[in-house]
N, C-alpha and C positions, 0 to 999 in steps of 0.2 A: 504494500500500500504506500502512497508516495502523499506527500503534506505538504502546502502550500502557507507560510509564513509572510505576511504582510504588515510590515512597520510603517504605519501611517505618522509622519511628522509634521511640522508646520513648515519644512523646507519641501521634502519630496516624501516619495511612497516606496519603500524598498522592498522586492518581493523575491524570496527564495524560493525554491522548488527541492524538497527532501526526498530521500528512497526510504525504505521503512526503518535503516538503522538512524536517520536522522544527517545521513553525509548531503550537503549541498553539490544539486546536479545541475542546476541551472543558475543562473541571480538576472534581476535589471530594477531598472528605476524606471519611473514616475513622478510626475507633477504633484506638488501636496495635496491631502486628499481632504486637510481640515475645512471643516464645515465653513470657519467662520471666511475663511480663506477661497475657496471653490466654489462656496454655496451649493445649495443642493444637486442641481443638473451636473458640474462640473465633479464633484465628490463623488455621485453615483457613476456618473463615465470614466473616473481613475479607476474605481471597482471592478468593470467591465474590464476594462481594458489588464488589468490584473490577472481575473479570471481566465481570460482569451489566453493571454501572452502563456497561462499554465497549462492551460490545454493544448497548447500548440508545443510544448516541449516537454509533456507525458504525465499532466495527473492524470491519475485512475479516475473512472466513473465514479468511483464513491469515494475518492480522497478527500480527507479532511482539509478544513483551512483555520488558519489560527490568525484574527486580525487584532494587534494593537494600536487603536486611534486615536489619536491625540484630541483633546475635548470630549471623547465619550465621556457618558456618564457627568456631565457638567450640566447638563439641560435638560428640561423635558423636551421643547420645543426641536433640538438637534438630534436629543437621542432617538427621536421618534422617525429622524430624518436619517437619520447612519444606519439603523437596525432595517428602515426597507429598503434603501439602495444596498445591505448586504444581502440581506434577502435573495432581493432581485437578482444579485450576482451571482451569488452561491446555488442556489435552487434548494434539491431535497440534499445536499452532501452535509455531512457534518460539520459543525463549525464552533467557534471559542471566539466572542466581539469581547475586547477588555480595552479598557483605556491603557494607554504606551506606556506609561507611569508601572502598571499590573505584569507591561509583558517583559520591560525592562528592570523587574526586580525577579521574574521570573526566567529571563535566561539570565542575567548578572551571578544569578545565584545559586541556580538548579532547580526553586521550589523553596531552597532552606531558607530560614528564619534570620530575618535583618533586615538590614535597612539599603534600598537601590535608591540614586539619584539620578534625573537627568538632566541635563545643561544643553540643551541644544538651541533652536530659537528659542523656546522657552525654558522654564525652570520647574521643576516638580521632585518634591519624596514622597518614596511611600518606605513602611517601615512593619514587617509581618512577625508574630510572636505568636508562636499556639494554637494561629490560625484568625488571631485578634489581626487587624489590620489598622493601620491611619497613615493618613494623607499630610501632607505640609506645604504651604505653595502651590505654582500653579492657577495664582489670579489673572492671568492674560498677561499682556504685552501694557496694557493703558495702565494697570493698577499694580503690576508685582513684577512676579517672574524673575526677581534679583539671582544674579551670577549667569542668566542667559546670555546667548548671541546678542537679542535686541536691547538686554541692559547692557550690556557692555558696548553697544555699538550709541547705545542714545549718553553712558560713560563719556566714551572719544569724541562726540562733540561738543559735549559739555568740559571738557579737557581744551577740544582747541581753544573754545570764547574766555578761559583764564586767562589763556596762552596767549592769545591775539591784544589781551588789555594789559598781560605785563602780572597779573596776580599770580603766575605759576611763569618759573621760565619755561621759553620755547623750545620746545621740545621733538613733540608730537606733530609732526607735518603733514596734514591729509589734504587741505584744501585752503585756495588763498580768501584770505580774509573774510570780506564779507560776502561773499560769493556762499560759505558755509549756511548763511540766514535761509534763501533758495533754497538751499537743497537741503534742511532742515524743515521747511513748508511743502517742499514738493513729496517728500519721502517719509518723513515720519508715519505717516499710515500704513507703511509699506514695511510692515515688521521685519520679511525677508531680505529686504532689501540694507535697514538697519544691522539687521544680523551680520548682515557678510561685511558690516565693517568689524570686525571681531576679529578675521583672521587676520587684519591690517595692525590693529591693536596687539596681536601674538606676535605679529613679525616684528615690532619694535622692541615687546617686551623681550624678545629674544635676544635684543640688538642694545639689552639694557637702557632703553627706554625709559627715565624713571616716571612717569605720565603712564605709560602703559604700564609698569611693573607698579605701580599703585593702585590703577584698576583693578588688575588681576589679584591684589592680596586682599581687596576689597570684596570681590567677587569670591573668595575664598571665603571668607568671613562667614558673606550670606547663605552659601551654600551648607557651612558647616553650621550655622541658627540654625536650620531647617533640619539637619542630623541632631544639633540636642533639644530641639523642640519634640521632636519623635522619641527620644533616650529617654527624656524626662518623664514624657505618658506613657509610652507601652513598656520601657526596659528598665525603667530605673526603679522598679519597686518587686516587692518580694524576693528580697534578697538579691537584686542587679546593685544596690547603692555600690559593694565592694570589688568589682570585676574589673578596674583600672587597675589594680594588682596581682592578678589573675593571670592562670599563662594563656599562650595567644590562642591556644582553643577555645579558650571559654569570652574573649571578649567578642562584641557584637560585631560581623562583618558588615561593612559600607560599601557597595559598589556605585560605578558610574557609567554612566555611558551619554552617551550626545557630541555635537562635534565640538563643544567648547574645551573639551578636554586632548583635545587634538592639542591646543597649544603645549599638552607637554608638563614638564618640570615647571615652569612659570608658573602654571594654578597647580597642578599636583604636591608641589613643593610647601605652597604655604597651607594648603588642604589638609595636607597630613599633619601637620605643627599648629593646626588652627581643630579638630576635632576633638569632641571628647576622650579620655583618655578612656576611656572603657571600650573604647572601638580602635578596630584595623581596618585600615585602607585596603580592599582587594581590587584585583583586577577584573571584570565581568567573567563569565565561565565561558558564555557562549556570547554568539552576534543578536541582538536586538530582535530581528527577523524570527529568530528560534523561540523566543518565548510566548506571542503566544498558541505555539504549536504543544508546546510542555505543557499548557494550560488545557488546549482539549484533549493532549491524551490523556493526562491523570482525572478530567472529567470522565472521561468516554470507561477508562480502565473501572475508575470507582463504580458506575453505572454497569461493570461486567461485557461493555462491547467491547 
């Protein structure tokens, strides 16, 4: 039986194609498939076009598909709009709809118990214990999403306008002067488009940057709130208070995934030195795409298909 894995983000749609041991036989992308992003007609034709592209490189009739979309489960109004363009797409085949948040702590982790973050255009934790689950972040692009692409990207232009009046030395070079105002009117709505100033902000921090290497330990910061805000409610009671001295099996694992951590040692560096002490830093298990395919087999298994 072969399983089709679909990572719906606020940038694109990433979609694997699996054989039954889970080895990836196909991969492509996609347009993002977010609701608030595609709106309805364009989200259900990434679906399609999803489902096409798997059957033209070998699901089974009755392959499973495992979709993690970004914005599920936020809305009645969306969820009621993602649940029938999957529909649509999928037909009678089996299926597992979880928000990105569920599927990226799901292959980050295997299943097991801890806490996944993501940093890509947006920002989101979820944090699983015994089966108890909570969320953290994750208020869109207008209201939150701190240590995202689009915060970091709406960061560097609030970095150059110091920079351009002389309150922060010049540093950070993206764009001349006032010319930044424009394309801060013309683009702000344009999350994606904010985002992809992020890997510009990596490439300086790289290049020791201190304007970018500021952002970045910033962005560290907020990412690591969002891990002890989950430590403090689901992990830090009944007996979690003393696991900062605990050897490294018993403290809580934290994984990541999203492309803000593309940058590297830059945010990984202050991440690790900025987390609770009762947590390690891992590396994800699996790719994004895989979780949530892990989600409807251990459905499908628990239900005995």
């Amino acid at each position: 039986m072969t399983w089709l894995g679909i990572d719906g983000g606020g940038t694109k749609t990433a979609c694997t194609l699996y054989n039954e041991s889970l080895q990836p036989l196909a991969r492509t992308m996609f347009s993002t498939c977010h609701y608030a992003q595609a709106g309805a007609d364009g989200m259900a034709c990434v679906f399609r076009d999803c489902l096409a592209w798997a059957r033209r490189h070998g699901l089974d009739r009755d392959g499973g598909v495992g979709l993690g979309i970004c914005g599920y489960g936020e809305g009645a109004e969306s969820d009621r709009a993602i649940e029938s363009a999957v529909k649509a797409a999928v037909g009678t085949r089996p299926y597992a709809l979880a928000n990105d948040v569920d599927a990226a702590w799901a292959a980050g982790l295997d299943l097991a118990d801890g806490i996944a973050v993501i940093a890509g255009t947006g920002s989101i934790a979820l944090g699983v214990r015994n089966g108890a689950s909570m969320r953290c972040g994750g208020w869109d692009y207008l209201l939150g999403d701190e240590g995202s692409g689009g915060w970091i990207g709406k960061e560097a232009l609030r970095a150059f306008t110091r920079q351009s009046d002389g309150r922060d030395q010049r540093e950070l070079g993206l764009i001349d002067d006032f010319d930044i105002i424009r394309f801060a009117q013309d683009h702000l709505h344009d999350r994606t488009r904010i985002a992809s100033l992020s890997v510009l902000v990596a490439q300086a921090a790289r290049e020791e940057d201190a304007s970018a290497l500021r952002i970045y330990r910033q962005a560290a910061k907020e990412i690591a709130q969002m891990v002890e805000t989950i430590m403090r409610e689901l992990f830090d009671k009944d007996g979690f208070e003393d696991r900062g001295s605990a050897s490294l099996d018993a403290l809580v694992p934290v994984t990541y995934i999203g492309g803000v951590f593309n940058a590297g040692d830059v945010l990984l560096d202050p991440l690790l030195h900025t987390l609770p002490a009762r947590c390690r830093l891992v590396a994800p298990l699996h790719e994004p795409s895989l979780g949530p395919v892990l989600i409807l087999r251990e459905r499908l298994a628990r239900h005995g298909c």
